[in-house]
LUMTOR-616089 format. One record per residue: residue number from 1; residue in three letters; x, y, z of N, C-alpha, C in turn. Coordinates in steps of 0.001 Angstrom, whole numbers, always signed. Example, Ala and Ser with C-alpha at 12.3 -4.5 7.8 and 13.67 -1.06 7.14 Angstrom:
{atom 1; Ala; {+13190; -5690; +7800}; {+12300; -4500; +7800}; {+13200; -3300; +7800}}
{atom 2; Ser; {+12850; -2250; +7080}; {+13670; -1060; +7140}; {+12900; +30; +7870}}
END
This chain:
{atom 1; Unk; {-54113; -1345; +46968}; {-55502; -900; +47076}; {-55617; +613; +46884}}
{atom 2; Unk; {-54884; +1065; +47433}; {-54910; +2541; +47558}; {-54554; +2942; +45946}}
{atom 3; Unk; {-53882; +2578; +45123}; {-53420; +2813; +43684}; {-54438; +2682; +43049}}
{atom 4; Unk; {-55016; +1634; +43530}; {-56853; +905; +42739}; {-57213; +2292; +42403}}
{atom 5; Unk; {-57599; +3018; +44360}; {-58663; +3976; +43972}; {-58277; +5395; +43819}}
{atom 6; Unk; {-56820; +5208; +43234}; {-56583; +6556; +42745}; {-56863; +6519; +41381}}
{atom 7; Unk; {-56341; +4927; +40784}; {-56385; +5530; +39128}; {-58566; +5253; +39033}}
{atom 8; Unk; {-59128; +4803; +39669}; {-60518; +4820; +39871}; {-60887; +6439; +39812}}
{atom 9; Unk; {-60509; +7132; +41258}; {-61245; +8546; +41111}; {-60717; +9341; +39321}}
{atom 10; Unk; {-59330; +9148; +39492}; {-58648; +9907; +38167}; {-59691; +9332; +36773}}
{atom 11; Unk; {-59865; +8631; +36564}; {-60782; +7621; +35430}; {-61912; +8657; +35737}}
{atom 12; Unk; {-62478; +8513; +37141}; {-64193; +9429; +37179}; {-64144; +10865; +36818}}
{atom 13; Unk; {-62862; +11408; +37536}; {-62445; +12887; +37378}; {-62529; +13383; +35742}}
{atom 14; Unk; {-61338; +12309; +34875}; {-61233; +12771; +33641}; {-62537; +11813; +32426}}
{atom 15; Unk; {-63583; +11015; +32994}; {-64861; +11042; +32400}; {-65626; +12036; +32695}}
{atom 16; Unk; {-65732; +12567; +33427}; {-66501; +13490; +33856}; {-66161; +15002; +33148}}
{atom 17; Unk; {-64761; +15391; +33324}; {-64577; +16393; +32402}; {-64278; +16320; +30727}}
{atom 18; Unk; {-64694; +15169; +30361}; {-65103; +14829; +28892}; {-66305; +15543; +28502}}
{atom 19; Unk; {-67406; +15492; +29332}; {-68611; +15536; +28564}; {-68613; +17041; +28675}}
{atom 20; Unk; {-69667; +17210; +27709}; {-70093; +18786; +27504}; {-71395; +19009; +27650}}
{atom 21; Unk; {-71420; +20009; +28648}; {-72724; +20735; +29631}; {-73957; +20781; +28525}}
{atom 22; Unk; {-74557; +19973; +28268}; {-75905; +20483; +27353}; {-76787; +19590; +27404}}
{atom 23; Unk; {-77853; +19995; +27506}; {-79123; +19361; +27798}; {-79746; +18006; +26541}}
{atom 24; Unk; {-79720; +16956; +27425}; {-79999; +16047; +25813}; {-81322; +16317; +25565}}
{atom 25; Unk; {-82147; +15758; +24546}; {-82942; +15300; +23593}; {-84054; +13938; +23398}}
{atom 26; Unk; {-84717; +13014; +23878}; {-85453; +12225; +23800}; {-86132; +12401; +22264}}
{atom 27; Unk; {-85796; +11636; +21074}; {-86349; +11285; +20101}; {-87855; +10865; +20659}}
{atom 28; Unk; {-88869; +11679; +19746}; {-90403; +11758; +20211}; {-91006; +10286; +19168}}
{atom 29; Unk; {-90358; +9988; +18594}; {-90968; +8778; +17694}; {-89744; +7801; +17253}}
{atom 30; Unk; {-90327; +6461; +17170}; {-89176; +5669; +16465}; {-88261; +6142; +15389}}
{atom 31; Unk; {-87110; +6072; +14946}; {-86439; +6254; +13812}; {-87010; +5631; +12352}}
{atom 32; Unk; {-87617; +5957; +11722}; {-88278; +5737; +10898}; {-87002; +4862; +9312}}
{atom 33; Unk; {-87532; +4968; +8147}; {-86402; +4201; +7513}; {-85778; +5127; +6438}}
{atom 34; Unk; {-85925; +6558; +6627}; {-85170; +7346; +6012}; {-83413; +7991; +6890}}
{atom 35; Unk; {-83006; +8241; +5890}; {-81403; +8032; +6048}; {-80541; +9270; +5857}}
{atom 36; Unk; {-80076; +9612; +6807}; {-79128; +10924; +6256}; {-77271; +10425; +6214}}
{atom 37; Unk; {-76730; +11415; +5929}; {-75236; +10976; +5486}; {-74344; +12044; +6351}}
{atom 38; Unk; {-73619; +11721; +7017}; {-72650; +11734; +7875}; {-71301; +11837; +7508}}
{atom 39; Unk; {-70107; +12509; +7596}; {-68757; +12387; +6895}; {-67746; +12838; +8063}}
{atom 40; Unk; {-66922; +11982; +8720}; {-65762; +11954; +10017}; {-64747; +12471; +8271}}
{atom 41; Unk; {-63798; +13779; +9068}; {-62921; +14535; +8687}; {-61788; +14045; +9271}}
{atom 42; Unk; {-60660; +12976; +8957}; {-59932; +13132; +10342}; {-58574; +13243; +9643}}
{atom 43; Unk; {-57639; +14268; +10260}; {-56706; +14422; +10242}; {-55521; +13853; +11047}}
{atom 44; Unk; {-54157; +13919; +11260}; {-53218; +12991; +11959}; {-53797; +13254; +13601}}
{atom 45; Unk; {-54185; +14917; +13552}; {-54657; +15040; +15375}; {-56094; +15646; +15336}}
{atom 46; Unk; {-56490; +16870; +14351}; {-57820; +17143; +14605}; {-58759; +16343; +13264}}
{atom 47; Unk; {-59692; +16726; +13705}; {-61263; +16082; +13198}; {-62474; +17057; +12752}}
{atom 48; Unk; {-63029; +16668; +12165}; {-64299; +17654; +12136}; {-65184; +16640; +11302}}
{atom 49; Unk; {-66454; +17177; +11469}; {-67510; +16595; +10555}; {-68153; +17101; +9212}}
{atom 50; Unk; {-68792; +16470; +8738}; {-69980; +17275; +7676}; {-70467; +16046; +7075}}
{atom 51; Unk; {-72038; +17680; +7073}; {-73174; +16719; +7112}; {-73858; +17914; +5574}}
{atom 52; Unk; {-74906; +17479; +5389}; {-75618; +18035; +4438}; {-76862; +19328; +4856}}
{atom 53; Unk; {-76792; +20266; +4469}; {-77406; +21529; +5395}; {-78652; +21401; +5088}}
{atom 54; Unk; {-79131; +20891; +4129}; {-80790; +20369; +4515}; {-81425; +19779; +5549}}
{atom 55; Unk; {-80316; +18832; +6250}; {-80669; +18008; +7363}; {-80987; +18651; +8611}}
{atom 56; Unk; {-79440; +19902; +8597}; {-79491; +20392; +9428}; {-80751; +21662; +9647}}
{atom 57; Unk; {-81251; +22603; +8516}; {-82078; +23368; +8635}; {-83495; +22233; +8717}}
{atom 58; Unk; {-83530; +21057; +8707}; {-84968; +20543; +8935}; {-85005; +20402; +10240}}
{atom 59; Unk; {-83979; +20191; +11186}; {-84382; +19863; +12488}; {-83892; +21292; +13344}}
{atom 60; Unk; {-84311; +22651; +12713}; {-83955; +23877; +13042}; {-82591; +23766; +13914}}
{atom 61; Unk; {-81166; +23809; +13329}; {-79827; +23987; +13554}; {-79849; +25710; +13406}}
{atom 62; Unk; {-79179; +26432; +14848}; {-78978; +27537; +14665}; {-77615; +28116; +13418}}
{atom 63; Unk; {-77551; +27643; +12529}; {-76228; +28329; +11635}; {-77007; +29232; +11344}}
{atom 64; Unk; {-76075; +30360; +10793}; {-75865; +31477; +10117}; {-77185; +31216; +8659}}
{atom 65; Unk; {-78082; +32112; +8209}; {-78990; +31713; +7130}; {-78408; +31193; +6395}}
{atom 66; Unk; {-77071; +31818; +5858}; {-76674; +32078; +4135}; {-75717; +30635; +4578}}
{atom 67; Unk; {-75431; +30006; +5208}; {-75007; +28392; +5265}; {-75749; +27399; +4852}}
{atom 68; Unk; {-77102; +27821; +4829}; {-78515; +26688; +4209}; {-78311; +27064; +3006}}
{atom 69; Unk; {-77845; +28144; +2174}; {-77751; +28167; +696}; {-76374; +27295; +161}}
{atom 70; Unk; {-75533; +26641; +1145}; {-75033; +25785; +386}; {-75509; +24362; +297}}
{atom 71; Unk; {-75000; +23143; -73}; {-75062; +21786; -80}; {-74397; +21267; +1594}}
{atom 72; Unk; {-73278; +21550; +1498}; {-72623; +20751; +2877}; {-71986; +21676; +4157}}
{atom 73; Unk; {-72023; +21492; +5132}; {-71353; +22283; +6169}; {-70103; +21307; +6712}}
{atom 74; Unk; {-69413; +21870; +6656}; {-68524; +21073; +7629}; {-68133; +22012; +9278}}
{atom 75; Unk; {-68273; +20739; +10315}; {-68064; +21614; +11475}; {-67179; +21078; +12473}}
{atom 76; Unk; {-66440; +22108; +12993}; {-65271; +20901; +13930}; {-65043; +22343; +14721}}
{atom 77; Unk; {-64257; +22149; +16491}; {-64918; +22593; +17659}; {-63008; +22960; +18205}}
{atom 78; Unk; {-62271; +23885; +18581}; {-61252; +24418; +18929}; {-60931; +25153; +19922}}
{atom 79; Unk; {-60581; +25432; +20202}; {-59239; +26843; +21285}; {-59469; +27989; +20191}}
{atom 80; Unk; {-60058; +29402; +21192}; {-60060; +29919; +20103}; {-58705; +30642; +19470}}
{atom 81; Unk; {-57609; +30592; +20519}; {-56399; +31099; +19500}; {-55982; +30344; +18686}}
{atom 82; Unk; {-55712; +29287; +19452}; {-54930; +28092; +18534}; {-56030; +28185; +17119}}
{atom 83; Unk; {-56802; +28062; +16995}; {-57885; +27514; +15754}; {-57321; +28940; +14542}}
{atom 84; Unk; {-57973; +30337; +15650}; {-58184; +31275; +14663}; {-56868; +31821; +14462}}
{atom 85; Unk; {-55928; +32170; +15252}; {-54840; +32812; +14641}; {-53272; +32534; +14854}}
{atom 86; Unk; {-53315; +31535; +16034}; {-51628; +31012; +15383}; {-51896; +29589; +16622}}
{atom 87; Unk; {-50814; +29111; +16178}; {-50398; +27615; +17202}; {-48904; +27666; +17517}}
{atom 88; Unk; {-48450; +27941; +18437}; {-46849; +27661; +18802}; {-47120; +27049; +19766}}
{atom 89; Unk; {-45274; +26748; +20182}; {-45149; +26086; +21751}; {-45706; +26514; +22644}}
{atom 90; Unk; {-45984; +28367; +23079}; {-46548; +29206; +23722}; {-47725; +28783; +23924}}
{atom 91; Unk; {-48088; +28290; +23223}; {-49690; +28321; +23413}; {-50242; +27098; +23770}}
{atom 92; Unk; {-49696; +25915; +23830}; {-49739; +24352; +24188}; {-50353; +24323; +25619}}
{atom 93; Unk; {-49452; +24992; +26629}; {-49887; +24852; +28053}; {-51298; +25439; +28142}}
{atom 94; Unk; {-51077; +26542; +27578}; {-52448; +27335; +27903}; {-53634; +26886; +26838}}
{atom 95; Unk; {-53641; +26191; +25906}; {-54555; +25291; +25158}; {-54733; +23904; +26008}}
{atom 96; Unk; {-54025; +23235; +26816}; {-53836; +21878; +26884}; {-54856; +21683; +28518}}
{atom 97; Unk; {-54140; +22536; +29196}; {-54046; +23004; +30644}; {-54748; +24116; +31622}}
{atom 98; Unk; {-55328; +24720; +31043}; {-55744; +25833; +31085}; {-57329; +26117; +30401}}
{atom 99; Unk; {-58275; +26139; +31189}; {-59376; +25951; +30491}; {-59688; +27529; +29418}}
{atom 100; Unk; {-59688; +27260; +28320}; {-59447; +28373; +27442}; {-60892; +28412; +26620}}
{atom 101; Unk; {-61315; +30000; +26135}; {-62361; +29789; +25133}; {-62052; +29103; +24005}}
{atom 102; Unk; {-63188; +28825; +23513}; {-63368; +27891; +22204}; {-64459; +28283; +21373}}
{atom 103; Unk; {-64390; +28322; +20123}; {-64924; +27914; +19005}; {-65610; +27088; +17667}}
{atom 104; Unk; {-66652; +27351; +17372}; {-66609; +26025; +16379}; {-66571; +27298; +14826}}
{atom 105; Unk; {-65532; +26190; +14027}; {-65544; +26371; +12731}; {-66827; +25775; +12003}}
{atom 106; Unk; {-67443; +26789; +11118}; {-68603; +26245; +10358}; {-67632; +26245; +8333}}
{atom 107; Unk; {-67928; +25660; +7942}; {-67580; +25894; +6511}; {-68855; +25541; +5679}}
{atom 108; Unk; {-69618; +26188; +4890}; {-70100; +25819; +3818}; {-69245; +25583; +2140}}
{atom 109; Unk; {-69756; +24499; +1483}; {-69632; +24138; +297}; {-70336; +23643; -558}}
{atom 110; Unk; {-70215; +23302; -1752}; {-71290; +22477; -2941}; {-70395; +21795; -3421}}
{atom 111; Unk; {-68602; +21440; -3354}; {-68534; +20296; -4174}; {-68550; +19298; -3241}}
{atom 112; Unk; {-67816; +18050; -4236}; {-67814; +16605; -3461}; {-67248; +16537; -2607}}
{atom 113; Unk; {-67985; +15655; -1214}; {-66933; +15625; +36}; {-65757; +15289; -266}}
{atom 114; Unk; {-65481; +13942; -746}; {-64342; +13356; -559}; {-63088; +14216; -1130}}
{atom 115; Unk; {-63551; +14593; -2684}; {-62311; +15433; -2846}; {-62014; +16717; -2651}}
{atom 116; Unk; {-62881; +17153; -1725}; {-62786; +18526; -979}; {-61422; +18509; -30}}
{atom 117; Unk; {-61440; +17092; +825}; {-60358; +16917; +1667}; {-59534; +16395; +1409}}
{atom 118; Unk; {-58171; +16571; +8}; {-57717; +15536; -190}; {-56308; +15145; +631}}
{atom 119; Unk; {-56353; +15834; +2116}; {-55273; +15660; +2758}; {-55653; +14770; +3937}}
{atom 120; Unk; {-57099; +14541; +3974}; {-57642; +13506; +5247}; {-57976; +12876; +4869}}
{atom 121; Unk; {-57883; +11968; +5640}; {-58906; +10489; +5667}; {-60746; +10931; +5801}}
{atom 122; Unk; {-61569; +10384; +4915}; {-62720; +10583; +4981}; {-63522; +9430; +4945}}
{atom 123; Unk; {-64536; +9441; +5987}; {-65276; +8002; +6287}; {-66867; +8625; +6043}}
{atom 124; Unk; {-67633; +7369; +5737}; {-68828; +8655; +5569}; {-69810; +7100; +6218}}
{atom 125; Unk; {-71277; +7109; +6819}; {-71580; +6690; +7372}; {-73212; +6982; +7093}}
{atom 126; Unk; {-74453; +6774; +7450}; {-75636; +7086; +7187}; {-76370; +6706; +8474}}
{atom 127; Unk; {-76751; +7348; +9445}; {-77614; +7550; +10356}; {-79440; +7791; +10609}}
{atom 128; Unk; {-80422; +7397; +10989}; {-81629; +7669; +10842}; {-81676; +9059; +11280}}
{atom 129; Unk; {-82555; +9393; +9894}; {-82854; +11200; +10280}; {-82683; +11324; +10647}}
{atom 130; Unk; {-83742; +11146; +11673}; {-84176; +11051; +12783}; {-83494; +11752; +13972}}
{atom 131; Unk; {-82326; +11249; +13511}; {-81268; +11934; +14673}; {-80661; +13213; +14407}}
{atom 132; Unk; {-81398; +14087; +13715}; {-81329; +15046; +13289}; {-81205; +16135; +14390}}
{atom 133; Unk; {-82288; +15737; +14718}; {-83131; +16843; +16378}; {-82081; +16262; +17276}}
{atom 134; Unk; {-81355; +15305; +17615}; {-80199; +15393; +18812}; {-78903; +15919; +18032}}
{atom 135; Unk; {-78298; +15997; +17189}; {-77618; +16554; +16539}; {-77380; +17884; +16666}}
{atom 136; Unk; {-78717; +18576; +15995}; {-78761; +20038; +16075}; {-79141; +20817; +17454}}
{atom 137; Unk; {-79604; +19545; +18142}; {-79481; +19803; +19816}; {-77901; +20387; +20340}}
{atom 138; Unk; {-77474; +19291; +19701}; {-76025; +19776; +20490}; {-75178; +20864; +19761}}
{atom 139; Unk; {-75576; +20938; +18498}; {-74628; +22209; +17942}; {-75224; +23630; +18396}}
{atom 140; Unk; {-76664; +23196; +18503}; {-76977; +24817; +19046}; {-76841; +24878; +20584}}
{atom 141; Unk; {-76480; +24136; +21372}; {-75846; +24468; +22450}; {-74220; +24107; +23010}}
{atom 142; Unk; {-73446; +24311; +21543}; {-72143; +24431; +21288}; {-71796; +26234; +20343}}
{atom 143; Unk; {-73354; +26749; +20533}; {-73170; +28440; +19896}; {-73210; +29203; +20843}}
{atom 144; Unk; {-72824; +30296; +21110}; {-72853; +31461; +22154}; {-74231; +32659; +21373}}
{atom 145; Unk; {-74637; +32613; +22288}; {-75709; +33734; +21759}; {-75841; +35044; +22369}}
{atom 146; Unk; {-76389; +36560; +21653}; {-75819; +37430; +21943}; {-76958; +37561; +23167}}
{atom 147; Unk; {-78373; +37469; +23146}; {-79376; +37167; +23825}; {-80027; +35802; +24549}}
{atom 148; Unk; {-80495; +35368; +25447}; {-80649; +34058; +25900}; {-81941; +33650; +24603}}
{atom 149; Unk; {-82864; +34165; +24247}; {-83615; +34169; +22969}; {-83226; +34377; +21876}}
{atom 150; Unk; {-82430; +34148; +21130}; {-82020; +34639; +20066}; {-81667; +32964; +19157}}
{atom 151; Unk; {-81693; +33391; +17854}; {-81443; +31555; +17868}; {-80238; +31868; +16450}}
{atom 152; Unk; {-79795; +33299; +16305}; {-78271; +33430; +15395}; {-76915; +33831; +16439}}
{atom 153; Unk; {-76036; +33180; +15996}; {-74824; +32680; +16813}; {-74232; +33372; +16845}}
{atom 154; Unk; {-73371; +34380; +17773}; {-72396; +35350; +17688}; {-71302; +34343; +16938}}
{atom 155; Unk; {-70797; +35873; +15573}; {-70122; +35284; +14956}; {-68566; +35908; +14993}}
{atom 156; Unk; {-67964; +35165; +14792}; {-65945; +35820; +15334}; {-65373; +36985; +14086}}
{atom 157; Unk; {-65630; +36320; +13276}; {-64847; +36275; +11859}; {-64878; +35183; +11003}}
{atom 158; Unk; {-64705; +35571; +9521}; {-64556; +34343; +8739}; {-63871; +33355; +8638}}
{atom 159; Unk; {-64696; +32136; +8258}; {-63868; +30611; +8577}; {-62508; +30614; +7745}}
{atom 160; Unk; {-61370; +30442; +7944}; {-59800; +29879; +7366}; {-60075; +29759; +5758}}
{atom 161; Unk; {-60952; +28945; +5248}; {-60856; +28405; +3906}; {-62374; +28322; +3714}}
{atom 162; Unk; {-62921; +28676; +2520}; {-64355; +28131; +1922}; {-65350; +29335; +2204}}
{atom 163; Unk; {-66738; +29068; +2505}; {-67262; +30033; +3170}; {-67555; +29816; +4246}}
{atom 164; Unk; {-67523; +30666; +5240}; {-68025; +30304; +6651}; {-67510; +31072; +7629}}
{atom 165; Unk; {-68138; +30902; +9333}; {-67636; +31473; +10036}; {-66810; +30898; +11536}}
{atom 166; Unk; {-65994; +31687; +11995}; {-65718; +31321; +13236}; {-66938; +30887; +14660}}
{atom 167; Unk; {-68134; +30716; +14710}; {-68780; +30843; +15888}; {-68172; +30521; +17144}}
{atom 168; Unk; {-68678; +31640; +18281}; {-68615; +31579; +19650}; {-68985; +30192; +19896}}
{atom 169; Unk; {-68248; +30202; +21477}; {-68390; +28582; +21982}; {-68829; +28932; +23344}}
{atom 170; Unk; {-70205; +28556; +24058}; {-69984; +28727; +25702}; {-69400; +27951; +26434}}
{atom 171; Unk; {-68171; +26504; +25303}; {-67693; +25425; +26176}; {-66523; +26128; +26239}}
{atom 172; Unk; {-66036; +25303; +27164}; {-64025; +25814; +27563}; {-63278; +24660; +27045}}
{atom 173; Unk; {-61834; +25067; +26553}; {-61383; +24153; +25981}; {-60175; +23760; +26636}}
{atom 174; Unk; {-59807; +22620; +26979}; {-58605; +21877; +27515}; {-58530; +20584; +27644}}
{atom 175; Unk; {-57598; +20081; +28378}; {-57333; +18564; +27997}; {-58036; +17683; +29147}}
{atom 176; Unk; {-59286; +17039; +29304}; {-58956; +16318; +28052}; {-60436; +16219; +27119}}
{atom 177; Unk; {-60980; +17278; +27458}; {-62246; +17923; +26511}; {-61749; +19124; +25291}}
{atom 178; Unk; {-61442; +17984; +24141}; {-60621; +18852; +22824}; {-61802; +18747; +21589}}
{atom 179; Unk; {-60569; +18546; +20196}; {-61626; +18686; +19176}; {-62077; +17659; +19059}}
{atom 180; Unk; {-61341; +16446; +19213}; {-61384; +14747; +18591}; {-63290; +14244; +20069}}
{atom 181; Unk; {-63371; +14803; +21049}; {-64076; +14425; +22030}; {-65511; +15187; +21609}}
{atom 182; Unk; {-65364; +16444; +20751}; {-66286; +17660; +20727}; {-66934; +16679; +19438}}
{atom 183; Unk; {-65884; +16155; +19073}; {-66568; +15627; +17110}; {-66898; +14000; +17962}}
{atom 184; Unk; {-66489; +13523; +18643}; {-67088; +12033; +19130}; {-68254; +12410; +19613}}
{atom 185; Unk; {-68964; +13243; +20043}; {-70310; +13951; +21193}; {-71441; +14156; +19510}}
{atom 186; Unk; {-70389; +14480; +18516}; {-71826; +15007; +17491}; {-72074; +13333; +16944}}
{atom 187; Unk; {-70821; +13201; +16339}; {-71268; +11358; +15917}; {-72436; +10966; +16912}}
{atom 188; Unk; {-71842; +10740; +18049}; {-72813; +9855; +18842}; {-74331; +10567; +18695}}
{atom 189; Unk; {-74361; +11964; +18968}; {-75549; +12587; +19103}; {-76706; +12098; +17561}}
{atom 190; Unk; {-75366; +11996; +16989}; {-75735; +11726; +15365}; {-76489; +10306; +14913}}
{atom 191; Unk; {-76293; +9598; +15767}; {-76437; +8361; +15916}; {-75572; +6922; +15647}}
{atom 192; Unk; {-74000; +7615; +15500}; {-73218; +6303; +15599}; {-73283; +5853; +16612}}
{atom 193; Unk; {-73437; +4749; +17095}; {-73710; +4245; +18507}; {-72370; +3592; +18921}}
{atom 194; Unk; {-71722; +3196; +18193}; {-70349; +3165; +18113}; {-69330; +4372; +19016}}
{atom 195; Unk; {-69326; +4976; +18728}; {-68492; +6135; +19583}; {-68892; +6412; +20938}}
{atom 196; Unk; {-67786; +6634; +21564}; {-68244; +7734; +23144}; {-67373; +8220; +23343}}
{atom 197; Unk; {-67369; +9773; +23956}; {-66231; +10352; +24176}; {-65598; +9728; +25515}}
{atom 198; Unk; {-63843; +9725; +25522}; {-63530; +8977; +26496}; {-61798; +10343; +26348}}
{atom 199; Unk; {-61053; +10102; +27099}; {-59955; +11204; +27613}; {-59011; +10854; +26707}}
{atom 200; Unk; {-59143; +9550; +25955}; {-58001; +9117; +25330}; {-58498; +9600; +23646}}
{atom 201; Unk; {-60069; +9794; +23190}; {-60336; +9894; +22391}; {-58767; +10957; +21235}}
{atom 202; Unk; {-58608; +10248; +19940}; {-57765; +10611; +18701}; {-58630; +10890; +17638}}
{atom 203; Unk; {-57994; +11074; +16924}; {-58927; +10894; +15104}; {-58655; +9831; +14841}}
{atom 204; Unk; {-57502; +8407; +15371}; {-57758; +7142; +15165}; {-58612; +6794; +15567}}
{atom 205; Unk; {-58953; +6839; +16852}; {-59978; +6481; +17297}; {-61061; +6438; +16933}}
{atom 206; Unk; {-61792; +8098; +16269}; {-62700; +8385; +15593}; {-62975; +7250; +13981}}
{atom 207; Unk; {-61823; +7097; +13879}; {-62022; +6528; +12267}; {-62528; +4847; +12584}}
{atom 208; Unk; {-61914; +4465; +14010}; {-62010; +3135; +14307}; {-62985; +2735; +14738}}
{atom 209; Unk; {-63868; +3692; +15292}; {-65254; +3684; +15650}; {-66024; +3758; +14475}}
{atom 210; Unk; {-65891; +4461; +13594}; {-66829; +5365; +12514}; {-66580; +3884; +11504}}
{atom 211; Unk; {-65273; +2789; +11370}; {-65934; +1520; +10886}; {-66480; +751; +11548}}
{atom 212; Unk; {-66156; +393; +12624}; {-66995; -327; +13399}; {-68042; -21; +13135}}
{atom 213; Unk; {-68724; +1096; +13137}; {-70218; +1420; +13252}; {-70734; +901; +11315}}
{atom 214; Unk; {-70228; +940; +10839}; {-70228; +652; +9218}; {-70156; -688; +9159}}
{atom 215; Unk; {-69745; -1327; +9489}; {-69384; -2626; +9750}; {-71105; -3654; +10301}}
{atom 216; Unk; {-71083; -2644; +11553}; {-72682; -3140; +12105}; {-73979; -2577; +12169}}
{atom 217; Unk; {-73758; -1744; +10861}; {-75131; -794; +10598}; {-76029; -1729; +10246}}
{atom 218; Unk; {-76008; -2998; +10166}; {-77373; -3831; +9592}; {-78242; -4082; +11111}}
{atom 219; Unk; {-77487; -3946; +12358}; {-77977; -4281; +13301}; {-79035; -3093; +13908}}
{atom 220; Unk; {-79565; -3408; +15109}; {-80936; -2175; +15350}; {-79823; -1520; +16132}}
{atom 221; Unk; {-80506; -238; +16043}; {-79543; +1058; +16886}; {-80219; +684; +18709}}
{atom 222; Unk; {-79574; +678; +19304}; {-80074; +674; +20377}; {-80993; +1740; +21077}}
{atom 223; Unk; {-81546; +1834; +21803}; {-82312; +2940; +22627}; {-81771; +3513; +24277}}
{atom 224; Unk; {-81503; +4698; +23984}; {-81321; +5470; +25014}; {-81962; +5480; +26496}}
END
């Protein structure tokens, strides 16, 4: 009995430090029958998304202006050492264990998703607009801002590859709130109904959800 309600509290403890502090969203009208496009990035351990920056500047997403002058953003959520400037053994405990700042990578581009990434697996998916406004809900309160009014993102430095930037994160990063849990929170926000972040969340995981949800997109999305 007593084992019951240890691995019980441990289960509540590490659901609980899954989720990320931000205020949801109530969709003000049904999802109507227009469609946006969605793309899970997943690599052997991290993940990221991208979506199309029209979508995102219609449901006012705080990015950087000159990111709406491309076609696609891709965005995925890190440690900010590990992400921006090196990964060793050194840095595992204090990434893993250690609640550390974080970052999200933004990338803009104009060519084709798929062969943009030709080292990941790429799943792509179509969501009602609609879910635009919970989406950009959660990325703009995954930005650090220099003012509590301000709606452009303190920016780090430039993104690794493509164009783009490092943005500030006001989340903390450790285990077991990582990148694979940060990119399950936008899906869902996104409207795969399929996903939830959970402690065990992978980029298998992500990909195994992201068919599932492909699989039963003919069915109604449920309501919140």
């Amino acid at each position: 009995m007593a084992r019951l309600v240890l691995i019980l509290i441990t289960t509540l403890v590490l659901s609980a430090c899954v989720k990320f502090p931000y205020p949801q969203v109530t969709l003000k009208q049904a999802p109507s029958d227009d469609r946006a496009s969605i793309w899970l990035i997943a690599g052997s351990l991290h993940s990221d998304v991208v979506v199309e920056t029209k979508w995102l500047k219609e449901y006012s997403c705080h990015l950087p202006a000159s990111i709406f002058t491309y076609k696609y953003a891709c965005l995925g959520w890190g440690d900010l050492i590990a992400y921006t400037h090196r990964w060793g053994l050194e840095d595992v405990p204090n990434a893993l264990f250690w609640p550390s700042e974080s970052i999200v990578q933004v990338v803009a581009f104009n060519t084709e998703v798929v062969p943009t990434f030709p080292k990941n697996d790429v799943i792509r998916a179509t969501v009602p607009a609609s879910y635009g406004a919970r989406l950009s809900n959660f990325l703009n309160h995954s930005f650090s801002y220099a003012e509590d009014s301000a709606e452009s993102p303190v920016t780090l430095r430039e993104a690794k590859w493509g164009y783009g930037y490092f943005i500030k994160s006001p989340y903390r990063y450790y285990l077991p709130r990582m990148c694979n849990q940060w990119v399950s929170t936008a899906l869902m926000e996104a409207g795969i109904y399929t996903t939830k972040p959970s402690s065990l969340m992978s980029a298998q995981t992500l990909k195994n959800q992201m068919e599932k949800y492909n699989s039963l997109i003919h069915k109604p999305l449920p309501t919140r």
